[in-house]
C-alpha positions as CSV (number, residue, x, y, z in Angstrom):
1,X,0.0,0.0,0.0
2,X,2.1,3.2,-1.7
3,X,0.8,6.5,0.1
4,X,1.6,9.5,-1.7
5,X,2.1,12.6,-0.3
6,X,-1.8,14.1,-0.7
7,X,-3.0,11.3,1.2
8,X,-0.6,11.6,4.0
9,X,-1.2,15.1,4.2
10,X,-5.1,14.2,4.6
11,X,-4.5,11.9,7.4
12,X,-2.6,14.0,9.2
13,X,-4.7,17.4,8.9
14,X,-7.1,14.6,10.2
15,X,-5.1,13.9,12.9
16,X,-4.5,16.9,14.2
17,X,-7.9,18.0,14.1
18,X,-9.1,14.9,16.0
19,X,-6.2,14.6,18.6
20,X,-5.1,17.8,18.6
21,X,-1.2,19.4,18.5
22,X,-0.1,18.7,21.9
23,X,-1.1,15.0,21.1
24,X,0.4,14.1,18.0
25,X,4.1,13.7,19.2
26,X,2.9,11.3,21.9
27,X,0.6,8.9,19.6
28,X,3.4,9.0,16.5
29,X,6.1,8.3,19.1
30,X,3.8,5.3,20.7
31,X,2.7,3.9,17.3
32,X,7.2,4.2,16.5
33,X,7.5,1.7,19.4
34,X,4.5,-0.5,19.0
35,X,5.9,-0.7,15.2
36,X,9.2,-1.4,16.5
37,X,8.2,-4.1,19.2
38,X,6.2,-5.8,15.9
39,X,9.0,-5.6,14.0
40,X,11.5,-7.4,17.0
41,X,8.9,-10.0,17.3
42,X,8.7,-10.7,14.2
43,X,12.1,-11.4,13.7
44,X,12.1,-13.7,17.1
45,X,9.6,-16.2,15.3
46,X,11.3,-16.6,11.8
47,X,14.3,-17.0,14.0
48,X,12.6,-19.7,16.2
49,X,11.0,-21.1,13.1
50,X,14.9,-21.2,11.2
51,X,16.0,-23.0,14.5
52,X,13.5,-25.8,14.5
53,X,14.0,-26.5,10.8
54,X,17.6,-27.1,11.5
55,X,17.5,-29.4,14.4
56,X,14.8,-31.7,12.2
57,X,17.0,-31.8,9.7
58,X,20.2,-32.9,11.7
C-alpha cells in the first residue's frame, strides 16, 4: 500500500484535528514503538521457526 504525499497530508490534517497538536508527538512516538516491538517479534519467530528446521533436519 504506496501512500503519496496528498493522502498523507489528509491523514494528518485529520489527525491533528481529531487529537489535537499537543497529542500528535505522543501517539506518533507510541505507534514508533508499537511498530518497533512488531517488527523485533517478528524477527524472534522466523528465527525460532529457522532454529526448528535445522535441528529436524540434523
Amino acid at each position: 500500500m504506496n501512500l503519496g504525499f496528498g493522502e498523507v497530508a489528509i491523514i494528518l490534517i485529520v489527525a491533528l484535528l481529531i487529537f489535537g497538536p499537543s497529542k500528535l508527538p505522543k501517539l506518533g512516538r507510541a505507534a514508533g514503538e508499537t511498530l518497533q516491538e512488531f517488527k523485533k517479534g517478528m524477527k524472534q519467530v522466523i528465527d525460532d521457526d529457522d532454529q526448528n528446521k535445522q535441528k529436524t533436519n540434523d
